[in-house]
MOPAC internal coordinates of N, CA, C and O (Angstrom, degrees):
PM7 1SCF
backbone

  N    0.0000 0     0.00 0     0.00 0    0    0    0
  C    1.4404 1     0.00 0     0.00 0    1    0    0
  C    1.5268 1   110.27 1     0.00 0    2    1    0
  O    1.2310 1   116.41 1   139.02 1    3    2    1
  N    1.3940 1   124.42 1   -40.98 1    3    2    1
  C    1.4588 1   128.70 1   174.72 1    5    3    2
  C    1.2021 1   113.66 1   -59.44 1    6    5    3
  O    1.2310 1   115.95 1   146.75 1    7    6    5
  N    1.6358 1   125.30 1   -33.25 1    7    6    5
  C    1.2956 1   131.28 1  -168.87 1    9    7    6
  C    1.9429 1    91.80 1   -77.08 1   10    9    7
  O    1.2310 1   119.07 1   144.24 1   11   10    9
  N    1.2571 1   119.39 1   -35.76 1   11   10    9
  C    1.7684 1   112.62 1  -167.73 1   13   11   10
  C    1.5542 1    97.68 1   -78.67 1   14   13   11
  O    1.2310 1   126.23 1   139.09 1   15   14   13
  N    1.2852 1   105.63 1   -40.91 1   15   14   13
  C    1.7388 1    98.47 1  -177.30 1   17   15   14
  C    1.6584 1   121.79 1   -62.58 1   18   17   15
  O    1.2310 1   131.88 1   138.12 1   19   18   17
  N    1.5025 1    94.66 1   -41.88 1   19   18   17
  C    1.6207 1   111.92 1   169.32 1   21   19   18
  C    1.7626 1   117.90 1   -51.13 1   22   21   19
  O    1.2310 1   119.12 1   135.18 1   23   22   21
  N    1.8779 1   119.29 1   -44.82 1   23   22   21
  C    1.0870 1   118.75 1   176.18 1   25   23   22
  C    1.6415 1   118.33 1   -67.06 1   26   25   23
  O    1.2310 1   125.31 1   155.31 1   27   26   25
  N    1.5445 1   107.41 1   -24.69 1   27   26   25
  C    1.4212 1   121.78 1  -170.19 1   29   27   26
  C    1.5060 1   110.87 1   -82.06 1   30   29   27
  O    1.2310 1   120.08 1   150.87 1   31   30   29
  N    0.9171 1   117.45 1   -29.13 1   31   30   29
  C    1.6767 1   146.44 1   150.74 1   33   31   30
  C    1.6015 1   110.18 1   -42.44 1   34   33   31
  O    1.2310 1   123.49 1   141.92 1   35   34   33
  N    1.6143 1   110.91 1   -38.08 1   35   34   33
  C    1.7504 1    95.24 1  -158.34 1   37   35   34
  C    1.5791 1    77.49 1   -97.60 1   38   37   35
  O    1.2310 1   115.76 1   147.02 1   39   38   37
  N    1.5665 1   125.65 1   -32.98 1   39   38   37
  C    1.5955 1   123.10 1  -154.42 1   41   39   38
  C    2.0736 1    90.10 1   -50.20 1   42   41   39
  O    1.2310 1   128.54 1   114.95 1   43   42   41
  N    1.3919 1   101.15 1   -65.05 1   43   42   41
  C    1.6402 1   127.82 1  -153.19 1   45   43   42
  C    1.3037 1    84.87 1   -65.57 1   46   45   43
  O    1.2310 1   105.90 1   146.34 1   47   46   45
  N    1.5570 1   143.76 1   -33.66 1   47   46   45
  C    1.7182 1   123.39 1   179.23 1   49   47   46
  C    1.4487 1    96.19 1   -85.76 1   50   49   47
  O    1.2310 1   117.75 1  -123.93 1   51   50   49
  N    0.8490 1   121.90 1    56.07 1   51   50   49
  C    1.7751 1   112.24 1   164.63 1   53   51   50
  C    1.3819 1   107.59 1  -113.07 1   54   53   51
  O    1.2310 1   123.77 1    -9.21 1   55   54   53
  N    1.1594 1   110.37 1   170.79 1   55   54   53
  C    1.3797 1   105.43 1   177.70 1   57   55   54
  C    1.5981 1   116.20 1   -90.01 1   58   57   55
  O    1.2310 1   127.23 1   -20.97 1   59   58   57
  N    1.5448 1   103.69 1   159.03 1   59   58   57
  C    1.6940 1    96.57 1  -159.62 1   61   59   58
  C    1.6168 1   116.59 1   -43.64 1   62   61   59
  O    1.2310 1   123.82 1   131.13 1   63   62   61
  N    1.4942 1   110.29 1   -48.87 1   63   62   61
  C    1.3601 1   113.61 1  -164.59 1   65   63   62
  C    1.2950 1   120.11 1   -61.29 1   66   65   63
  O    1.2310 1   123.78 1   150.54 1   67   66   65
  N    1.3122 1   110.35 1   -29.46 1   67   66   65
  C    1.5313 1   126.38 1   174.78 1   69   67   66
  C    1.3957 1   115.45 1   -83.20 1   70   69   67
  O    1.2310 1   105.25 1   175.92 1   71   70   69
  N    1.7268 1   144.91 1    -4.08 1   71   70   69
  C    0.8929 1   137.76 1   171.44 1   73   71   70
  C    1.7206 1   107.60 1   -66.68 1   74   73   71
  O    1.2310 1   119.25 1   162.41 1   75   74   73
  N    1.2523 1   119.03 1   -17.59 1   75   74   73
  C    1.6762 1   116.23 1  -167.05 1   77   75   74
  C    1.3897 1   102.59 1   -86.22 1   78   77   75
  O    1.2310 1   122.67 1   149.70 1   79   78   77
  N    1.9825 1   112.50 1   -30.30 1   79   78   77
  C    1.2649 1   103.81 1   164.63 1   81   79   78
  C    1.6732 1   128.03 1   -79.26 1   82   81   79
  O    1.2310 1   123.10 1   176.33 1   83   82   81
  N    0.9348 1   111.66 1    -3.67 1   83   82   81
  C    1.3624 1   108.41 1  -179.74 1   85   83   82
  C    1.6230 1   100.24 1   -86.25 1   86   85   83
  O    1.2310 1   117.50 1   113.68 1   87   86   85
  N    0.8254 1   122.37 1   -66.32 1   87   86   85
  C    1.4044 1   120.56 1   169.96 1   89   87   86
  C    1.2314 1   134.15 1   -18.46 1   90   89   87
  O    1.2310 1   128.61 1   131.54 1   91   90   89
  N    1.7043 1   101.02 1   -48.46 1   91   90   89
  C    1.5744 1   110.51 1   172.57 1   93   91   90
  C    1.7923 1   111.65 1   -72.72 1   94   93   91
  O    1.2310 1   129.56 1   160.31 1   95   94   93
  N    1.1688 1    99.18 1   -19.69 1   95   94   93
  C    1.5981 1   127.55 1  -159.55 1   97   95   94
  C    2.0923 1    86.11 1   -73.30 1   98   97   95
  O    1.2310 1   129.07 1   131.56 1   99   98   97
  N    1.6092 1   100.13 1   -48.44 1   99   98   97
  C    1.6863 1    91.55 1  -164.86 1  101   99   98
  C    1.7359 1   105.57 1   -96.14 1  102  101   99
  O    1.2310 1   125.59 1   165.34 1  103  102  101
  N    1.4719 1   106.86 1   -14.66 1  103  102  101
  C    1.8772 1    76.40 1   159.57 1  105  103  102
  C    1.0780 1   114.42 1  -120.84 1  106  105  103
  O    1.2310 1   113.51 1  -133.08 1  107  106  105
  N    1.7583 1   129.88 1    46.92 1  107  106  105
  C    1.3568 1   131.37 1   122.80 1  109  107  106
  C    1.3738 1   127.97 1   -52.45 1  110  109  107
  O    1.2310 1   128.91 1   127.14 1  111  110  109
  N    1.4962 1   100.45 1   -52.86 1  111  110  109
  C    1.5173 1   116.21 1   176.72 1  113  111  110
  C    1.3286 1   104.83 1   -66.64 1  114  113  111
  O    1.2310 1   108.28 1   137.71 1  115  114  113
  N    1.3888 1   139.51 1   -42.29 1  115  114  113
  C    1.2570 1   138.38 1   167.96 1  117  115  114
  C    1.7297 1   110.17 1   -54.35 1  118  117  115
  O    1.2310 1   115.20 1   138.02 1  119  118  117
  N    0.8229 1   126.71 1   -41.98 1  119  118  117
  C    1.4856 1   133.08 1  -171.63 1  121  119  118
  C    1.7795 1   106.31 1   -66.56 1  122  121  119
  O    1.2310 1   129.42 1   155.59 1  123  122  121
  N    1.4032 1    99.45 1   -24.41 1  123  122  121
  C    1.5805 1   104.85 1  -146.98 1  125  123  122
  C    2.0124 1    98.68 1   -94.23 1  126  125  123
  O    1.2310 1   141.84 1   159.86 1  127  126  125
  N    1.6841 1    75.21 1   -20.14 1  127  126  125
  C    2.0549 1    88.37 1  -170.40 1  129  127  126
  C    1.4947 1    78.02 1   -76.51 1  130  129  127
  O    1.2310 1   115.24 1   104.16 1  131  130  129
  N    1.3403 1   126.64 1   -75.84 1  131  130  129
  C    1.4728 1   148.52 1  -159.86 1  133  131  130
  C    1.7391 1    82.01 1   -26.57 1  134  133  131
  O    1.2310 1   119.24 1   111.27 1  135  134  133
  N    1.0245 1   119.05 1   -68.73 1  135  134  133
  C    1.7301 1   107.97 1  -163.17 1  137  135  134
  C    0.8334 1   118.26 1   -88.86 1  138  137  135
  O    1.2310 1   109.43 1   172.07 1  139  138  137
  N    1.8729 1   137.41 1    -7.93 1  139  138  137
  C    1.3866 1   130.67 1   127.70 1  141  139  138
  C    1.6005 1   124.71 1   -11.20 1  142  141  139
  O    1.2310 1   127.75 1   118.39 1  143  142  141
  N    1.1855 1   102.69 1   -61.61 1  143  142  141
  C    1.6455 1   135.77 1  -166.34 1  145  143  142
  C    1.2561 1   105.52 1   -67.81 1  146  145  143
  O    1.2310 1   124.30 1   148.48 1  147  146  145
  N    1.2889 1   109.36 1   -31.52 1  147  146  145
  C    1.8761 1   119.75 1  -170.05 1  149  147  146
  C    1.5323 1    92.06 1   -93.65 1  150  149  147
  O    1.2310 1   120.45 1   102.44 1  151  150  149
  N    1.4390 1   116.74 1   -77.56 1  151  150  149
  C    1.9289 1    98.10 1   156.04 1  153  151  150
  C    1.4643 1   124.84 1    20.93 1  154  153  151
  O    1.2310 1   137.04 1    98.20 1  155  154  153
  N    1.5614 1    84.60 1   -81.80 1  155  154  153
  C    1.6865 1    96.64 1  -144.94 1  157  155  154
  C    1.8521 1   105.52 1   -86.25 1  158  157  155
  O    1.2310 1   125.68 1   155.85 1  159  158  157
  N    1.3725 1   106.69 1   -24.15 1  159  158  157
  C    1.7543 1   128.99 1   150.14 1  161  159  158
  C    1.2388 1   116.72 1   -38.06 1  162  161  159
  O    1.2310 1   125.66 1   127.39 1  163  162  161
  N    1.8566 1   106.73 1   -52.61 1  163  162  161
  C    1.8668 1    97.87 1  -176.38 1  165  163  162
  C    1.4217 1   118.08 1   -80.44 1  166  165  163
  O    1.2310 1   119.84 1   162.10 1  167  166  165
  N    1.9224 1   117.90 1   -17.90 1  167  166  165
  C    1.3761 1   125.11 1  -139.53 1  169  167  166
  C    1.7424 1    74.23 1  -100.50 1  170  169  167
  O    1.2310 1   113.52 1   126.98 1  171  170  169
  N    1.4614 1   129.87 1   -53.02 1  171  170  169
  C    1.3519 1   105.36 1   160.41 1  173  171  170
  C    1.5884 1   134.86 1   -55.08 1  174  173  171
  O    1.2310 1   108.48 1  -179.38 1  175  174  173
  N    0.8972 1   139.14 1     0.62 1  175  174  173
  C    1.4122 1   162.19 1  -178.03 1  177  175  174
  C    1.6736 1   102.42 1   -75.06 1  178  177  175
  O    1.2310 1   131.50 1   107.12 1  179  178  177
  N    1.8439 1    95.40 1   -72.88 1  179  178  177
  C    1.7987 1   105.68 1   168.50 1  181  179  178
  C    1.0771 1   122.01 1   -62.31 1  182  181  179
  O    1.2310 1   120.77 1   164.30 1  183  182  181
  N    1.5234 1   116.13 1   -15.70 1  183  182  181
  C    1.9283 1   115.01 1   172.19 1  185  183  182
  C    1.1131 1    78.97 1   -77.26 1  186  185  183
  O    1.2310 1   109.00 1    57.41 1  187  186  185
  N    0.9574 1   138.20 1  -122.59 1  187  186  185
  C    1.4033 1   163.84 1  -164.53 1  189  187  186
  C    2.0647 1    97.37 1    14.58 1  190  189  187
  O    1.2310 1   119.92 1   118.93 1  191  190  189
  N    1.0858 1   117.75 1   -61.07 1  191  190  189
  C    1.2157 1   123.83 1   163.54 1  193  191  190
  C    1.8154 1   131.96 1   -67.18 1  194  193  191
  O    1.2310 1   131.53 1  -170.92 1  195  194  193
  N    1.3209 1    95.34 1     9.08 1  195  194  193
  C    1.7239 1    98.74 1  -168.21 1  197  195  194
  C    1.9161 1    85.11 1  -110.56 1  198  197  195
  O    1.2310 1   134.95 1   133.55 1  199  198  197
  N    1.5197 1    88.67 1   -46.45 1  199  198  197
  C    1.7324 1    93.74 1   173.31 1  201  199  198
  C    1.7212 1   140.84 1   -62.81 1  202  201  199
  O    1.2310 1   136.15 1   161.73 1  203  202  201
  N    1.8016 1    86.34 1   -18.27 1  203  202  201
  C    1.6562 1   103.03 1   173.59 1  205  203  202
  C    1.2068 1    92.56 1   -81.56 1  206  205  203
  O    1.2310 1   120.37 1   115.86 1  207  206  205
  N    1.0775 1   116.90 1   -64.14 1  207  206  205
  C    1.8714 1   116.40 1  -165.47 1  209  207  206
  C    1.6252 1   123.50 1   -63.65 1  210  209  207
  O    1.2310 1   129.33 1  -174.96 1  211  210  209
  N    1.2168 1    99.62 1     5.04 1  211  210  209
  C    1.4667 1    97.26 1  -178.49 1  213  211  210
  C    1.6193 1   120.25 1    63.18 1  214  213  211
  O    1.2310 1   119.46 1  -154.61 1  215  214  213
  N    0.9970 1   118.63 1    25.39 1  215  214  213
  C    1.4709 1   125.69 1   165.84 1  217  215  214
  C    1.4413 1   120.19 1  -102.25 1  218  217  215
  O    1.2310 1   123.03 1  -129.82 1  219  218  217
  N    1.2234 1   111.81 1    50.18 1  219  218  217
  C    1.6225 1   124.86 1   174.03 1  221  219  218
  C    1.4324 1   109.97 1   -61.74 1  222  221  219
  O    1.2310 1   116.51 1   -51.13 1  223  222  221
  N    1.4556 1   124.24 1   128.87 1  223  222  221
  C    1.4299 1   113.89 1  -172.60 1  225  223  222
  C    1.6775 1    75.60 1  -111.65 1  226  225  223
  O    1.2310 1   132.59 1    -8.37 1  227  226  225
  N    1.6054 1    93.29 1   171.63 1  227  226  225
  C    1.2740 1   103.00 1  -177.51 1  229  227  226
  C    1.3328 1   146.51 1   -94.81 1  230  229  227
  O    1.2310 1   128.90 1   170.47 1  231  230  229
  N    1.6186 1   100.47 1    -9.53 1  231  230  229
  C    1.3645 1   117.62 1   166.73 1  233  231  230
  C    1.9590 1    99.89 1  -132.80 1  234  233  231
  O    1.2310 1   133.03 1   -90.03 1  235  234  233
  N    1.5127 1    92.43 1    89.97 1  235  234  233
  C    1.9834 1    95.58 1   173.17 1  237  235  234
  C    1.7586 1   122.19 1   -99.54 1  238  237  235
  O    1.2310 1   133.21 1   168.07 1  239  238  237
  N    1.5575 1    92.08 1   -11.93 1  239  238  237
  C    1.8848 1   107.14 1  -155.77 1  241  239  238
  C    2.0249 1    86.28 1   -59.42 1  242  241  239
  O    1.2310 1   124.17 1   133.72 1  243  242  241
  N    1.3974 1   109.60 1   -46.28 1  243  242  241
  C    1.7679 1   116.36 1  -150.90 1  245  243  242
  C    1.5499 1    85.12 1   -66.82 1  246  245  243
  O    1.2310 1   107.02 1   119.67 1  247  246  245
  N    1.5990 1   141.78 1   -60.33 1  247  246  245
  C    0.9421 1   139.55 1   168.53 1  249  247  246
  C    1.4646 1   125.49 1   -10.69 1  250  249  247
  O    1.2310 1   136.49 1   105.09 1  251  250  249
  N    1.0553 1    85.67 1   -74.91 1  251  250  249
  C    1.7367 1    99.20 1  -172.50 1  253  251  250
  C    1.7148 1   109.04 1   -67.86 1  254  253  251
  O    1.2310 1   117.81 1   145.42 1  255  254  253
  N    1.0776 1   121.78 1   -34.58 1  255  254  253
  C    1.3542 1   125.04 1   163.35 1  257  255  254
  C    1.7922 1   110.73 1   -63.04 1  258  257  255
  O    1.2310 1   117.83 1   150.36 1  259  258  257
  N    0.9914 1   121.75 1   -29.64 1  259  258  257
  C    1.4237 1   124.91 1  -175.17 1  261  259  258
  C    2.0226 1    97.26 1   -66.68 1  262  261  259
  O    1.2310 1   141.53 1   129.65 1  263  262  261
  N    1.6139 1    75.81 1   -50.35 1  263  262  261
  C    2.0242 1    77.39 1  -160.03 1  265  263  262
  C    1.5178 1   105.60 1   -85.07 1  266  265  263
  O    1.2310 1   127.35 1  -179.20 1  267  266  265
  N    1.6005 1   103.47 1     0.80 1  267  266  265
  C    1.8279 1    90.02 1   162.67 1  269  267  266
  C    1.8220 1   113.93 1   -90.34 1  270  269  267
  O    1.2310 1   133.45 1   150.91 1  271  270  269
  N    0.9185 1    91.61 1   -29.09 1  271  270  269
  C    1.5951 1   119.14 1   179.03 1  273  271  270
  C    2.2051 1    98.41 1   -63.81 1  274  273  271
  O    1.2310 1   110.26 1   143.04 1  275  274  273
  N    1.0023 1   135.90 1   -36.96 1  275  274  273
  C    1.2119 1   139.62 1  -160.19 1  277  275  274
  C    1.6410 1    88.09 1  -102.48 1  278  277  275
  O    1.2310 1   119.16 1   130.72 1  279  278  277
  N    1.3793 1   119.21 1   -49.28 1  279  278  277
  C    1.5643 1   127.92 1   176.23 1  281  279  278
  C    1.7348 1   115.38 1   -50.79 1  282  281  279
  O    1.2310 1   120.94 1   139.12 1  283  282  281
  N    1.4769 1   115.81 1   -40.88 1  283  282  281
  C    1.1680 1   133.71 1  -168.35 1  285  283  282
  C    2.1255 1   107.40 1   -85.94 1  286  285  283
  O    1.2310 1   117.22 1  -175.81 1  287  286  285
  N    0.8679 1   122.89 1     4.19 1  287  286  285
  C    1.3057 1   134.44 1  -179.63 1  289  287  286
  C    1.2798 1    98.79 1   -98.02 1  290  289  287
  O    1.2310 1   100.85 1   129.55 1  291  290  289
  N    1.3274 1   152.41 1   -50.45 1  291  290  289
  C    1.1933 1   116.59 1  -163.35 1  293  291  290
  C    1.7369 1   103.15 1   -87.24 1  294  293  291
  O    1.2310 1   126.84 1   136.53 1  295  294  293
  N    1.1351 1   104.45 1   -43.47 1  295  294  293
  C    1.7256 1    96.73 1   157.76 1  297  295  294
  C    1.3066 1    99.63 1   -13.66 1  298  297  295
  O    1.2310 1   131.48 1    71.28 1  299  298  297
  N    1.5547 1    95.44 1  -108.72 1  299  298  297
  C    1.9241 1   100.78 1  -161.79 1  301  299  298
  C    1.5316 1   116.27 1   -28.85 1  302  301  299
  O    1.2310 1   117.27 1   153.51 1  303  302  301
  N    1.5797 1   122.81 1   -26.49 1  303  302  301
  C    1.4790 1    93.22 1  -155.98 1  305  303  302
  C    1.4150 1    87.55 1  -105.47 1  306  305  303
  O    1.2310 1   112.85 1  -172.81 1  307  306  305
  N    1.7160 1   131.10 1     7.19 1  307  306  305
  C    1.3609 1   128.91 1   155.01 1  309  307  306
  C    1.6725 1   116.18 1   -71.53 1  310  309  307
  O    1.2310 1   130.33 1   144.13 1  311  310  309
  N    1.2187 1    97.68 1   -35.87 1  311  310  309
  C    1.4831 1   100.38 1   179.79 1  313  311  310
  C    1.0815 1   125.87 1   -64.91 1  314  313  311
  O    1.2310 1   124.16 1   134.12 1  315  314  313
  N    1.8010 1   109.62 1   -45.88 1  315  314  313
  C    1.5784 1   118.63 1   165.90 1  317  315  314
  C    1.9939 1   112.64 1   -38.59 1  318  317  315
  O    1.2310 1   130.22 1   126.20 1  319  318  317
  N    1.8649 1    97.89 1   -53.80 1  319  318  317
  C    1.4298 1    96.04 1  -166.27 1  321  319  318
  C    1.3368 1   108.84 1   -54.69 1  322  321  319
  O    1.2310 1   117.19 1   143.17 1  323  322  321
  N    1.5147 1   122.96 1   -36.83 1  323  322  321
  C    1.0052 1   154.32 1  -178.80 1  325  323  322
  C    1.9404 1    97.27 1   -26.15 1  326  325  323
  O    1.2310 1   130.34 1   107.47 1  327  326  325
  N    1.4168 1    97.65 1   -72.53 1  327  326  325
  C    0.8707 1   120.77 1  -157.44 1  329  327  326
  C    1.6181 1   100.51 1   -69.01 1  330  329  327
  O    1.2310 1   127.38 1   101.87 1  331  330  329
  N    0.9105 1   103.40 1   -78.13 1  331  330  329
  C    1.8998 1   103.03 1   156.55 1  333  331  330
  C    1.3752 1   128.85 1     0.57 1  334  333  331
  O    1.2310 1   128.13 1   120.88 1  335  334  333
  N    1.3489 1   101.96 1   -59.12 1  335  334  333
  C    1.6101 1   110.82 1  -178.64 1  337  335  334
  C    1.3359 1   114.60 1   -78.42 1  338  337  335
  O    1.2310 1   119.99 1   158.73 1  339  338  337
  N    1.8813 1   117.63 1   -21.27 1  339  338  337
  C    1.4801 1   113.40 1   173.66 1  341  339  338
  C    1.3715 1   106.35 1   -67.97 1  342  341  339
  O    1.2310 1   125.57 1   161.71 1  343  342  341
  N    0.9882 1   106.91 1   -18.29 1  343  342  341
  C    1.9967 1   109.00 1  -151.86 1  345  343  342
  C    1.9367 1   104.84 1   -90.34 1  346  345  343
  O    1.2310 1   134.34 1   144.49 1  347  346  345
  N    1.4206 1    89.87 1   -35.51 1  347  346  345
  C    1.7363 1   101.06 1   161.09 1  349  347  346
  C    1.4756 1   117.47 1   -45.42 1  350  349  347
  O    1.2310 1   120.10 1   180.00 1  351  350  349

């Protein structure tokens, strides 16, 4: 709870002009988890269906690490900005 009051603390000491960017700044990053999450929801979805149907290929593990790994980039480099714009 100290850590949410503490972040809500740095948004509201900003200076005026920059409060509209921070804002946009936190439900980008919110948007970006949100479809992370939806991602990683459907790619279990197609396991889930590769495994009913019996269409097991034989090497899937490198795959799926590739496209969580390609999924997980805009995260980080939202989070970085993220982070950036609090520190402004």
């Amino acid at each position: 709870m100290a850590i949410l009051i503490k972040s809500i603390d740095l948004v509201l000491a900003a200076a005026p002009e920059l409060l509209p960017v921070r804002i946009i700044a936190a439900v980008a990053l919110m948007a970006v988890i949100v479809a992370f999450v939806h991602v990683l929801r459907h790619l279990k979805s197609i396991e889930r269906t590769i495994v009913k149907d019996d269409l097991m290929p034989v090497e899937r593990g490198s795959r799926d690490n590739v496209v969580l790994m390609v999924c997980a980039i805009p995260v980080i480099v939202v989070a970085l900005l993220f982070y950036l714009v609090m520190k402004a």
